[in-house]
PLY file of the C-alpha trace (Angstrom):
ply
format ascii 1.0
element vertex 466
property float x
property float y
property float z
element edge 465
property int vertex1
property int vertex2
end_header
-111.09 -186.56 135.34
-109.95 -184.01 133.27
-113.11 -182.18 131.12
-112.55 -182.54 126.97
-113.15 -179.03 126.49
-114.47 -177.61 122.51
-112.46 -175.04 120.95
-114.77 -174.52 118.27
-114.39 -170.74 117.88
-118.11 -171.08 116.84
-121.40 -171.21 118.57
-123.01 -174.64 117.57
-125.80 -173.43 115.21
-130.00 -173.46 116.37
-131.45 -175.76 114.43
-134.66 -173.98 113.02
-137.59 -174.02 110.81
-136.81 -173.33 107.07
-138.13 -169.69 106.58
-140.73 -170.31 103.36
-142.14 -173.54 105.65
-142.30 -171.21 108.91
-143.56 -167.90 107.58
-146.44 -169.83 106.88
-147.44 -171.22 110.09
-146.97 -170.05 113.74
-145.01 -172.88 115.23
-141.84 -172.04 117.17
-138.85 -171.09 115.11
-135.85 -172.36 116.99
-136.78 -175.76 117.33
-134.10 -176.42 120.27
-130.30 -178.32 120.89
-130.73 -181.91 120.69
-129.13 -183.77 123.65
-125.61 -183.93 121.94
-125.31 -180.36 121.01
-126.24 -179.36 124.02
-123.32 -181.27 126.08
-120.84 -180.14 122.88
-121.74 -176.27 123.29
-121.66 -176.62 126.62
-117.71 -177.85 126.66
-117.09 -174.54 125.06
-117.29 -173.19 128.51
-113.91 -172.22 129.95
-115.81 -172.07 133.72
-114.22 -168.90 134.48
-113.47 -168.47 138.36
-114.29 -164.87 137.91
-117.79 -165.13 136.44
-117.96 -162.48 134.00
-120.99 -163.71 132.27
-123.02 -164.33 135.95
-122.29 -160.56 136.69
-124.24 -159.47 133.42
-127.09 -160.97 134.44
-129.81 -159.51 136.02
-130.88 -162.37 137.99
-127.72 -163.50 138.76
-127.39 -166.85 137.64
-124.36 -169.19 138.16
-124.12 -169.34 134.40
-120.45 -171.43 134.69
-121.85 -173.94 137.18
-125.68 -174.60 135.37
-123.13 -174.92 132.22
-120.64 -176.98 134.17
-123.54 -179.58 135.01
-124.73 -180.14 131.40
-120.79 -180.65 130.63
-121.21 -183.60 132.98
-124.54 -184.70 131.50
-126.41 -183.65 134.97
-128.90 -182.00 133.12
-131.54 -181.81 136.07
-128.74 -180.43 138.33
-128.17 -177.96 135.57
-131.77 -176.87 136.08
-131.84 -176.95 139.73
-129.02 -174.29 139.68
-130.69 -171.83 136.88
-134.27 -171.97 138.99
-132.62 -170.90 142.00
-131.88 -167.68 140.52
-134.64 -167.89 137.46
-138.58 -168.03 137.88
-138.50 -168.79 134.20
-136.05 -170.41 132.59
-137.61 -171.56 129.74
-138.87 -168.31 128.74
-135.46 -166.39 129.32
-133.45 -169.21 127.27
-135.69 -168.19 124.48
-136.14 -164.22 124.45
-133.90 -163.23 126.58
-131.41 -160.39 124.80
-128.03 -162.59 125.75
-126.08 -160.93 123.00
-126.08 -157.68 125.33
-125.95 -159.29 128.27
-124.20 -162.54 129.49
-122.88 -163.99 126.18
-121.04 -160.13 125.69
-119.17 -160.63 128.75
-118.55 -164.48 127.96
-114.56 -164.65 127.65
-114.74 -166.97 124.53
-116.48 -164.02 122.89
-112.66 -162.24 122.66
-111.70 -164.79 119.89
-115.00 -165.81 118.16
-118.54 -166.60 118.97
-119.34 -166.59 123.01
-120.86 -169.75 124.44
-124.47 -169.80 123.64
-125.85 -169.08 127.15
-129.46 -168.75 126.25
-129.71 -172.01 124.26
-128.26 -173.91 126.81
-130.81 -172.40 129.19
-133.19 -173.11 127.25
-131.83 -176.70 126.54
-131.65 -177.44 130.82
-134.98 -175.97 131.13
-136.69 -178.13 128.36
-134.99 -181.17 129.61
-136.61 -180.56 133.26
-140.17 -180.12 131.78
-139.51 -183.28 129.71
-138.55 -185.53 131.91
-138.96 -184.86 135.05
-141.60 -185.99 137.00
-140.86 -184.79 140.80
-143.63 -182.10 142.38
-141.26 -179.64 144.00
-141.56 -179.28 147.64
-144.05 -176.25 149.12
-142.39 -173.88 151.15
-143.34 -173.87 154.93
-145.39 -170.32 155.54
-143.98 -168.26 157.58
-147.13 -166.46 158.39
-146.91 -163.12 156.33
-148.78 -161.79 152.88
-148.13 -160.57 149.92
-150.10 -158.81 146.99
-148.46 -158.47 143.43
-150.37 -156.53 141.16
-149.71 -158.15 137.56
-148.73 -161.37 136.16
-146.54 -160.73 133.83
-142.46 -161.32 134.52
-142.16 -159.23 136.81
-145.09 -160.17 138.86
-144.04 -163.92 138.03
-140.65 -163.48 139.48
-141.73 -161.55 142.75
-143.83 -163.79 143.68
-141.99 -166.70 142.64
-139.09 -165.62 144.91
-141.48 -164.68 147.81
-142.97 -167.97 148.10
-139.75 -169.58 147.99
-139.18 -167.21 151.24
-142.41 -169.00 152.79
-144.83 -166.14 152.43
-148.68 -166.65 150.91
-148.40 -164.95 147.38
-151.64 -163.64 145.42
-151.20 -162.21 142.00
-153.90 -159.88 140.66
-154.10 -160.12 137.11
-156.03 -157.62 135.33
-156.76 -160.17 131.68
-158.06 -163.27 132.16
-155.41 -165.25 131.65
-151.83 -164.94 133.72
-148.40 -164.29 131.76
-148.71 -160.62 130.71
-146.59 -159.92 127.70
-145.36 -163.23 127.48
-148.87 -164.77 126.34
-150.67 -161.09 125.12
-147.19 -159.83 123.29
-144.83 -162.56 122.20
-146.02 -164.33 119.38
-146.23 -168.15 119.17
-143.43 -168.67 116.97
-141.06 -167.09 119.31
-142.34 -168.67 122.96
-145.32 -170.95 122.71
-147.68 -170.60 125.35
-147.70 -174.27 126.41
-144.00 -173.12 127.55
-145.40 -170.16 129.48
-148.43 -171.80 131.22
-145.69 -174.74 132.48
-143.44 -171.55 134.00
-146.83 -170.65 136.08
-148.05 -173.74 136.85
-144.38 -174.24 138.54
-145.17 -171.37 140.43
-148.71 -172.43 141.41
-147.22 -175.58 142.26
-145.13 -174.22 145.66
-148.25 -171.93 146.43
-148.48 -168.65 144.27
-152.35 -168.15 143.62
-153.34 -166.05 141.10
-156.71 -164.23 140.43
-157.25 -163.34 136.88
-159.92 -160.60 135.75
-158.89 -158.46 138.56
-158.19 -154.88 137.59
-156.61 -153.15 140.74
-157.88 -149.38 140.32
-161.48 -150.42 139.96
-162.34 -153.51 141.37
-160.19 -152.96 144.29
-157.66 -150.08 145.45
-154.12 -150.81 146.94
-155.26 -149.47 149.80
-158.29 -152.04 149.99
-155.53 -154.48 149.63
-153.81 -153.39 152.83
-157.13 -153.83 154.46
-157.46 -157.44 153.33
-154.55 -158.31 155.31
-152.01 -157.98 153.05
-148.92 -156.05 154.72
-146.72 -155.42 151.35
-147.83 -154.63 147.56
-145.51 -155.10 144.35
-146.96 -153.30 141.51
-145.79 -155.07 138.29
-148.67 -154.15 136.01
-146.05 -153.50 133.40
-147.03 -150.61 130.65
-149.64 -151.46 128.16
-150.56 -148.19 126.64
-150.00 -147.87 123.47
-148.17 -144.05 122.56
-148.94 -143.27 118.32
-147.23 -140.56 116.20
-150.41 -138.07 116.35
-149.88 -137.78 112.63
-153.24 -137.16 110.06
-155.19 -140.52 109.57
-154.25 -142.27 112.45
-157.89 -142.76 112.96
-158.82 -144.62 109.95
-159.70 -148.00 109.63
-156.84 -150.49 109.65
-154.77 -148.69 112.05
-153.62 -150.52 114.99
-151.23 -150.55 117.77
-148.95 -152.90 118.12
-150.32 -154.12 121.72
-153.38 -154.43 119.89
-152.90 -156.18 116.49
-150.39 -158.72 118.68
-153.13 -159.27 121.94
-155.38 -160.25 118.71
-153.14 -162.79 117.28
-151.89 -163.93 120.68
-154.06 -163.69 123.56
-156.95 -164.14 121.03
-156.32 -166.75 118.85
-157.09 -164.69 115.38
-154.49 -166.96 113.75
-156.32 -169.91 114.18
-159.10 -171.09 111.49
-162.34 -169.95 112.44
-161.73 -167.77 115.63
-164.14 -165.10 116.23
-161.21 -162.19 116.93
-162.06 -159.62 114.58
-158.86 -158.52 112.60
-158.16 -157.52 108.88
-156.31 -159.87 107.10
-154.15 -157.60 104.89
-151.84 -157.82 101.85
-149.65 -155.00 102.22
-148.53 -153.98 106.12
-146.28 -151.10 107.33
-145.16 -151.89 110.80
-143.61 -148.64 112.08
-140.84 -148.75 114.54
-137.18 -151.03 114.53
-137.86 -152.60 118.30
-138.15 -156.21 118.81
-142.16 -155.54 118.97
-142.05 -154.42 115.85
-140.44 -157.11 114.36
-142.86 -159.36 116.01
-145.92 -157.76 114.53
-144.62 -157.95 111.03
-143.58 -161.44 111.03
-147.14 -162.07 112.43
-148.47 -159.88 109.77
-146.64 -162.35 107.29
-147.91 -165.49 108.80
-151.65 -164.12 109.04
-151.25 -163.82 104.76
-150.00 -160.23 103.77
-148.20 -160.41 100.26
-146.01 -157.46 101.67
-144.59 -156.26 104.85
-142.49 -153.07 105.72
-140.80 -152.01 108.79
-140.44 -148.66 108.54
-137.79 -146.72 110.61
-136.54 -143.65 110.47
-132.94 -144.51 111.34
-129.99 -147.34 109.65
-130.32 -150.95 109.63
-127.32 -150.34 112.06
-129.23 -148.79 114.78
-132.26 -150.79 115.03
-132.94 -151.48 118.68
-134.30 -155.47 117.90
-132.45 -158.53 118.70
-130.06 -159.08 115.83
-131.39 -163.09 115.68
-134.61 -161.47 114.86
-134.14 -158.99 112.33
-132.14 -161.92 110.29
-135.07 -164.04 111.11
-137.53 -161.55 109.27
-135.26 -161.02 106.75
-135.41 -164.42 105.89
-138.67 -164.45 106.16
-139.24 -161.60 103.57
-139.84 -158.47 105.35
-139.00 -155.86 103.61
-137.14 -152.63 105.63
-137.60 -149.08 104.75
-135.10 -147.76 106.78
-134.01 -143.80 106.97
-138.21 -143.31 106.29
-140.71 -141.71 108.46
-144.84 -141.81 107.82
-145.91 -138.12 107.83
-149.74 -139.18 107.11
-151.54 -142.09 107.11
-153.95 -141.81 103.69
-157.33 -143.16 103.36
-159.78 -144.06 100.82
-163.60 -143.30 100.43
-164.86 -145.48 102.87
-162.00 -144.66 105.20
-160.01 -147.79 105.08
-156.14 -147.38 105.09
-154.75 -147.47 101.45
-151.40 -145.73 102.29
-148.66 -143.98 103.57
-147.27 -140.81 103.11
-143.36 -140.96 104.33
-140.45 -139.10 104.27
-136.65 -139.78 103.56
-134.29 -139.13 106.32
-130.80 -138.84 106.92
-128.74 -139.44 110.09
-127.14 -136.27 111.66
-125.19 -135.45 114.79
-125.91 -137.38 118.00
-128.80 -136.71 120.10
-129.06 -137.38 124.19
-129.43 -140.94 123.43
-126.17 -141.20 121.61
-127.63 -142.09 118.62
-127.52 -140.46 115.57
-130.24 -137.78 114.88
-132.53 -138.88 111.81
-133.00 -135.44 109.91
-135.80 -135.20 107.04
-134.34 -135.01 104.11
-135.67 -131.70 101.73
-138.10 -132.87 98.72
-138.19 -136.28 99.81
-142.17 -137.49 100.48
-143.09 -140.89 98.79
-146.49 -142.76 98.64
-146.30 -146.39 100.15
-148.82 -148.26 98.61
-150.42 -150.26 102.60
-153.60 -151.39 103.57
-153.02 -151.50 107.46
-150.46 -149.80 108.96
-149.09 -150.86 112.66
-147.44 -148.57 115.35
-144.81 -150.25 117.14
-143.00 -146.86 118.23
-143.82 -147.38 122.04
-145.90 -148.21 125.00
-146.17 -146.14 128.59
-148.06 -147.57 131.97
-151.45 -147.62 132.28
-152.47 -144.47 134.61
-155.44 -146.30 136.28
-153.35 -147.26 139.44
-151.56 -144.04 140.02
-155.17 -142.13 139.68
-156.65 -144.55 142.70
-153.31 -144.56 144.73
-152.73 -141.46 147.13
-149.51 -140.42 147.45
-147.95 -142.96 144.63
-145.29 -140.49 142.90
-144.73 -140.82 139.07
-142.67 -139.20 136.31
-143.25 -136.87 133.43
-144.09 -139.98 131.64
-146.20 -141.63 133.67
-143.51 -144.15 135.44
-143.90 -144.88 139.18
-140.73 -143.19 140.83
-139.21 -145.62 142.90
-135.61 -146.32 144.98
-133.74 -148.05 142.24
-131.86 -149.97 145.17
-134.88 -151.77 146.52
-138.47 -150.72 144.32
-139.58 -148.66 147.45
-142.24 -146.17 146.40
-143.83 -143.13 148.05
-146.37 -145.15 149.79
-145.54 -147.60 152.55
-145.35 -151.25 151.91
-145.47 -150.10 148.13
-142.82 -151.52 145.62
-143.02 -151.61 142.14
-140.20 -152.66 139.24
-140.50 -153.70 135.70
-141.97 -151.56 132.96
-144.52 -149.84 135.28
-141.02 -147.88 136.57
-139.26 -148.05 133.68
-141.53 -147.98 130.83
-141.42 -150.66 127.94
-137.92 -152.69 128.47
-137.07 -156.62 128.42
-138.50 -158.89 129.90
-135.34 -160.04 131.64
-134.61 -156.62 133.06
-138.79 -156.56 134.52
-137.65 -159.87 135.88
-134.70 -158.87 137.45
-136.31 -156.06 138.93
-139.34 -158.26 140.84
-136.26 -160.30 142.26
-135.42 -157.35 143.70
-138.23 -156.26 145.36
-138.78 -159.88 146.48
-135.51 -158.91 148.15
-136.56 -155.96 149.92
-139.97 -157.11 150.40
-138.55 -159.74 153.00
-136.64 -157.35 154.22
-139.47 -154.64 154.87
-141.25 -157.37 156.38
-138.81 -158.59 158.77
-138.04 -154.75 159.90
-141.78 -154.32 160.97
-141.82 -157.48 163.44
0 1
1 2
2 3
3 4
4 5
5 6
6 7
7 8
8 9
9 10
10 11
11 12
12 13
13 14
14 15
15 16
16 17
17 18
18 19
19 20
20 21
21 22
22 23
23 24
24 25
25 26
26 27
27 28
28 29
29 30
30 31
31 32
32 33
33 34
34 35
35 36
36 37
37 38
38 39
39 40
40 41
41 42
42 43
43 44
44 45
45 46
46 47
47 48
48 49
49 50
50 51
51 52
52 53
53 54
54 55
55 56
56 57
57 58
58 59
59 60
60 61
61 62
62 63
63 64
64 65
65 66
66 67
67 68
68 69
69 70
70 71
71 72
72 73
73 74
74 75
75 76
76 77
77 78
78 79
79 80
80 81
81 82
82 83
83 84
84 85
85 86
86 87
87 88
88 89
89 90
90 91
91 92
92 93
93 94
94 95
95 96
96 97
97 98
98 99
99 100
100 101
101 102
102 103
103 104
104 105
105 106
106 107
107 108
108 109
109 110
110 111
111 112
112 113
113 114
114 115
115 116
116 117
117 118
118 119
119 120
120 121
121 122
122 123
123 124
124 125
125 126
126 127
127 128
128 129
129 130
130 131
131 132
132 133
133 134
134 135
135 136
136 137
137 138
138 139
139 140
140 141
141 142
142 143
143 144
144 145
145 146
146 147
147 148
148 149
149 150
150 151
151 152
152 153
153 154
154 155
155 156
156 157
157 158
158 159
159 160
160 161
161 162
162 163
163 164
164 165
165 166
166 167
167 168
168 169
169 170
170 171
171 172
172 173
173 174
174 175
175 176
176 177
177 178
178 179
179 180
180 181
181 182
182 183
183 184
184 185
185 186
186 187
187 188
188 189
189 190
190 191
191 192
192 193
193 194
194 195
195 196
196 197
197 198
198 199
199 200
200 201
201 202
202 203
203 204
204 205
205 206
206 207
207 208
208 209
209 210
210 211
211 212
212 213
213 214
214 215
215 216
216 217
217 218
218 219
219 220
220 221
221 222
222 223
223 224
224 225
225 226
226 227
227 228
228 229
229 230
230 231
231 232
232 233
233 234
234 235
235 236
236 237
237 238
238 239
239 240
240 241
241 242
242 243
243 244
244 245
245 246
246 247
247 248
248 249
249 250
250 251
251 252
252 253
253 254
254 255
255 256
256 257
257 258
258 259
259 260
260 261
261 262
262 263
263 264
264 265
265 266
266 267
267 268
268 269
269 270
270 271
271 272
272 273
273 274
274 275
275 276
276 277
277 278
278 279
279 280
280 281
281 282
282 283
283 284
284 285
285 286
286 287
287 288
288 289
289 290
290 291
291 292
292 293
293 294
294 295
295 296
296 297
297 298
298 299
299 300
300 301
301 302
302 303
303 304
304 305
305 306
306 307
307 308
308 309
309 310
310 311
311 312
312 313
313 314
314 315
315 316
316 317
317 318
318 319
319 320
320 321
321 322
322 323
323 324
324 325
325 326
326 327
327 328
328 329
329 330
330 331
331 332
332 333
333 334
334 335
335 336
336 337
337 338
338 339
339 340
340 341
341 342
342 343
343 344
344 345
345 346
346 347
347 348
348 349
349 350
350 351
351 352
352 353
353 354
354 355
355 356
356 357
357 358
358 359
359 360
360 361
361 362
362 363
363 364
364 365
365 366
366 367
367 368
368 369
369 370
370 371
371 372
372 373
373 374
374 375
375 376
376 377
377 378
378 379
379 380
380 381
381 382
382 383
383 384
384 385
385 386
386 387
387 388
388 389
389 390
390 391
391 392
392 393
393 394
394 395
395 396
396 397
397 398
398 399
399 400
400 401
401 402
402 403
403 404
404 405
405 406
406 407
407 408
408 409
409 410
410 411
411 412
412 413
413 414
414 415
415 416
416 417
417 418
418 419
419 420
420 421
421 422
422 423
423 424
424 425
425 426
426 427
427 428
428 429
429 430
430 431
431 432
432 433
433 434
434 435
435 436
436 437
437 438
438 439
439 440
440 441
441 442
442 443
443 444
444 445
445 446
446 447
447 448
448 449
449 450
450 451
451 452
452 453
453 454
454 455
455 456
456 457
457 458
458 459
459 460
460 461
461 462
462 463
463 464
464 465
């Protein structure tokens, strides 16, 4: 029978919170396509033979056929189809970057708004957790182990895929509680954590173990982990160092990194009434930097009670890096954006608190490597903004505690494990490692795809050694 297909040249709209009710609280945003929408976006779908979208994605999901399913109101079979590729679908349908990845290729995107990928991920994953009630089957071991260092996506997907492949998975997760940046960097109102403990305990659930409070570098080496029996390692202990400006009065009180004010809020609780999480509730914030982590930790600054929050970037509202859905979000929301400004000083008062800013104007000159356009400081052009906490978003590099206790593990300039971009095969042996610990901070769909890799060549390595 013939499908009814929608030629709405339109998306069909997230339903969401209303921004003065939501920049209050910390309850998720995008409250989700109800059953109907779902099957009506869906029929937007012109199930292209070619796949354009599937071959934008970097886990390679069979984006026409998961769509194709929820067309015929399959929505478990939907699912089915988006797990064999995803580890986490309900955490990609909800910060993945789809705008620059499958929804640009989508072919309905040539004469108005692509099919809404993500939200209908989102929507099939949802559904699954909802109502289904099956335990999934355990793989039958096929008598080989593996370590992953970090449980963040990366990690998550790795092993995910590995156990799928039969082999006994440990994760060694340095905090003591598994997800990485999804529970210690996304805030609440963007991916609750109920959402991300469901992902692991899906993982868990077909025999991924994971060890928490296990820092590998101290408590054991990589090479203690080949000794415990373990015959391939995937480092995916992402990059959680925080990189500042080195500007004057960086040390005063009320500075914070943006890993740290957001591991507060996140990991910590310090949103919730009475938690013991020391952090400074402010009323005016500068949040410095135009990435999506940026715009996280001023709309958390927002909902923890600051009168005023700036993002402060040095380039146009045109070139910030963020998701465009959540730069309109915080607009909405009230942020305030200082763009074409860079701090030069942080200023402090007697007791050397934070009570402002010292910026400069800039203006956008000729291209630089990146392609962008070089922000130049304009002559005569310092200002005062009147903060009490200011927030560095500009950055984050890979912890160097593995590299130092790893002989022979080669890294960049920056601190980046080098590794074969075809497979994650480092220096060492039975070494692979993907995500942001290669790459340096990137999405979390790209650390993803790159743990499916490895998975990939992990099996592989494996089966070459019998």
């Amino acid at each position: 029978m013939p499908i009814n297909r929608n030629n709405d040249p339109k998306k069909c709209p997230m339903p969401v919170q209303d921004p003065e009710i939501r920049k209050n609280n910390f309850e998720e945003v995008a409250l989700g396509y109800t059953y109907e929408m779902a099957v009506n976006e869906a029929r937007r779908c012109l199930n292209c033979k070619n796949k354009p979208c599937t071959t934008a994605c970097p886990v390679s999901i069979n984006i026409p056929a998961f769509i194709e399913r929820i067309v015929n109101e399959d929505m478990e079979g939907a699912y089915k189809i988006i797990s064999q590729s995803s580890s986490l679908p309900a955490v990609c349908g909800r910060v993945c970057p789809q705008e620059r990845q499958c929804e640009s290729k989508c072919v309905r995107g040539l004469k108005g708004e692509s099919v809404g990928i993500g939200r209908l991920e989102r929507f099939a994953a949802d559904y699954h957790r909802e109502h289904c009630t099956e335990k999934p089957e355990i793989p039958e071991y096929n008598g080989h182990k593996v370590a992953i260092i970090g449980a963040g996506p990366s990690g998550l997907t790795a092993a995910g895929d590995l156990a799928k492949m039969g082999y006994k998975v440990t994760i060694y997760e340095a905090l003591h509680l598994a997800g990485g940046v999804l529970v210690y960097g996304i805030p609440e109102f963007r991916l609750p954590k109920i959402i991300v403990q469901n992902e692991i305990d899906n993982l868990k659930a077909i025999g991924v173990d994971i060890e928490t409070n296990m820092v590998i570098g101290k408590i054991l080496t990589i090479d203690e982990l080949f000794e415990m029996g373990y015959e391939a390692v995937y480092i995916g202990s992402g990059a959680g160092l925080p990189r500042f400006m080195n500007i004057p009065g960086e040390s005063l009180k009320g500075v914070y990194s943006a890993n740290e004010y957001l591991t507060r809020i996140n990991l910590m609780k310090a949103y919730k009434k009475g938690s013991k999480t020391p952090i400074k509730h402010s009323k005016k914030v500068a949040v410095v930097g135009g990435g999506n982590v940026a715009m996280d930790a001023a709309r958390s600054a927002k909902r923890m009670g600051a009168d005023e929050v700036y993002i402060v970037y040095r380039r146009g509202m045109e070139e910030l890096p963020a998701r465009k859905e959540e730069i309109e979000h915080a607009v909405e929301e009230g942020i305030i954006f200082k763009t074409l400004t860079n701090p030069v000083e942080v200023l402090g008062d007697e007791s050397g608190e934070v009570c402002g800013m010292k910026c400069v104007r800039m203006e956008l000159g000729e291209p630089d490597a990146s392609g962008r356009r070089r922000p130049i400081i304009k002559e005569n052009s310092e200002f005062i903004l009147n903060v009490d906490t200011m927030i560095m978003a500009i950055g984050t590099s890979p912890n160097p505690l593995i590299r130092k206790t790893t002989p022979g593990l080669e890294v960049n300039s920056k601190g980046c494990i080098v590794t074969d971009n075809d497979n994650g095969l480092t220096s060492r042996e039975g070494v692979f490692a993907g995500g942001d610990a290669v790459t340096g901070a990137a999405t979390v769909i790209l650390a993803m795809g790159a743990g499916k890799t490895a998975a990939k060549s992990i099996d592989e390595y494996i089966k070459s050694k019998k």
